[in-house]
N, C-alpha and C positions, 0 to 999 in steps of 0.2 A: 979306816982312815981314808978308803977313796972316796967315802960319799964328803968327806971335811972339805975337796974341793969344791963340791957344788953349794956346801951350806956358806963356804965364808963371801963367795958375791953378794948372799943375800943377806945377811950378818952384819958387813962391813960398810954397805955404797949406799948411801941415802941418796944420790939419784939415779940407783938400779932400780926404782919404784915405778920410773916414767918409763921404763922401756920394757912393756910389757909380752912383745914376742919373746925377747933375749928369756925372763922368768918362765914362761910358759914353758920353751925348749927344755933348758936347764930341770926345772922340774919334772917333767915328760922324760927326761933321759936318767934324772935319780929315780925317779919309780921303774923304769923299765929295765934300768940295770940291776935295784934290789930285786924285779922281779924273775929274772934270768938266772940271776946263779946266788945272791944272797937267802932267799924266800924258801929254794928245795935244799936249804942247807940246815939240818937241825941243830948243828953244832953255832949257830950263828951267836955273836957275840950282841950283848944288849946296845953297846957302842951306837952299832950300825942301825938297829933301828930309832937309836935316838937321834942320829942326824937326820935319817929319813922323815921323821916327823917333822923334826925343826925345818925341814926343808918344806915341806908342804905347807906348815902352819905360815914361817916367813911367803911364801910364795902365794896363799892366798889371802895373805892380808892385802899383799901387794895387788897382787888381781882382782882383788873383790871378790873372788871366790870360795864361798863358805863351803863347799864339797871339797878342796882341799886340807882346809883347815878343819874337818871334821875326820879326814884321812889321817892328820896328823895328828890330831887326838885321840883316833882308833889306835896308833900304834904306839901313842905316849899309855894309853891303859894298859894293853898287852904288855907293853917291857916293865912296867910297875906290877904286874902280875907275877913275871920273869924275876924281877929282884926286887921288891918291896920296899926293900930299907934305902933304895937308889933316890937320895935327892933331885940327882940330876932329873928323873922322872915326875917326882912328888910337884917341885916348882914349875914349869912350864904348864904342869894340868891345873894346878891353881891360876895361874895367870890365865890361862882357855876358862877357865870355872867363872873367873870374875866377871871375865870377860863377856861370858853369855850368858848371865846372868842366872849361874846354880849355886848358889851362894853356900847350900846348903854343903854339896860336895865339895865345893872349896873349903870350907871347916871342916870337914873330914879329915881334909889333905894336912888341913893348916895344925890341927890337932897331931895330926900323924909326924909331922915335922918338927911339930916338938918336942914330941916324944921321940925321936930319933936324936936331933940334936938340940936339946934344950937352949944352951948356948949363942945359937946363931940369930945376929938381930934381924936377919932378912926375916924370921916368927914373925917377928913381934911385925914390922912392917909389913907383911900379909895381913896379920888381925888387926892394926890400924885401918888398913885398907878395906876390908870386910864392912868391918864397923862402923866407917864411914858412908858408905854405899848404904848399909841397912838406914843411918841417918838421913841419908840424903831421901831415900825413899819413903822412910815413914815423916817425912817433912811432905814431899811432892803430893803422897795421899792425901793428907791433911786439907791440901790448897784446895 
């Protein structure tokens, strides 16, 4: 729960975006706290590294920093490793997947998610979203 205070500035302030020292520190001090006493702890809860991701990924969109957003994806794979069936894990790495364009891993994910929870329409709005992007692309080839 202590990393929840560093993730909800960046979560919450849509003009925490312009102040780009304040993210830097912030993020600088959730890595170096996980890496001090969270990291030698085996016992560590999947929680924690899910904020730590969210904390990086939010922090380098903000910064334009793709080494943090790829930090953040390093550890959104490790705790889907940790608990598999963990959405909270599955969705964000789809959203990174779309995002950089691995489309393929993202149907992975998107597959894996519904077969977790067949039910939930944020599925289905992943595979519109897929779908569309493959559309838009074998449109753009074509031009």
């Amino acid at each position: 729960i202590v990393f929840m205070k560093y993730y909800e500035p960046l979560a919450n302030n849509p003009d925490f975006k312009n102040q780009s020292k304040a993210i830097s520190d912030l993020v600088n001090k959730a890595n170096k706290l996980y890496e001090d006493t969270e990291a030698k702890n085996p016992s560590i809860g999947v929680k924690t590294g899910l904020y730590l991701a969210l904390i990086n990924i939010r922090g380098g969109e903000a910064l334009g920093d793709i080494s943090l957003v790829k930090r953040g994806q390093e550890l959104l794979e490790e705790g889907l490793k940790l608990a598999p069936m963990r959405l909270e894990f599955i969705y964000p790495l789809i959203d990174l997947y779309l995002m950089l364009g691995n489309l393929d891993e993202a149907q992975k994910l998107i597959n894996k998610a519904k077969n977790i929870r067949p039910d939930l329409s944020r599925n289905n709005d992943y595979q519109n979203m897929l779908n569309n992007i493959k559309i838009n692309q074998a449109s753009t080839s074509k031009k």
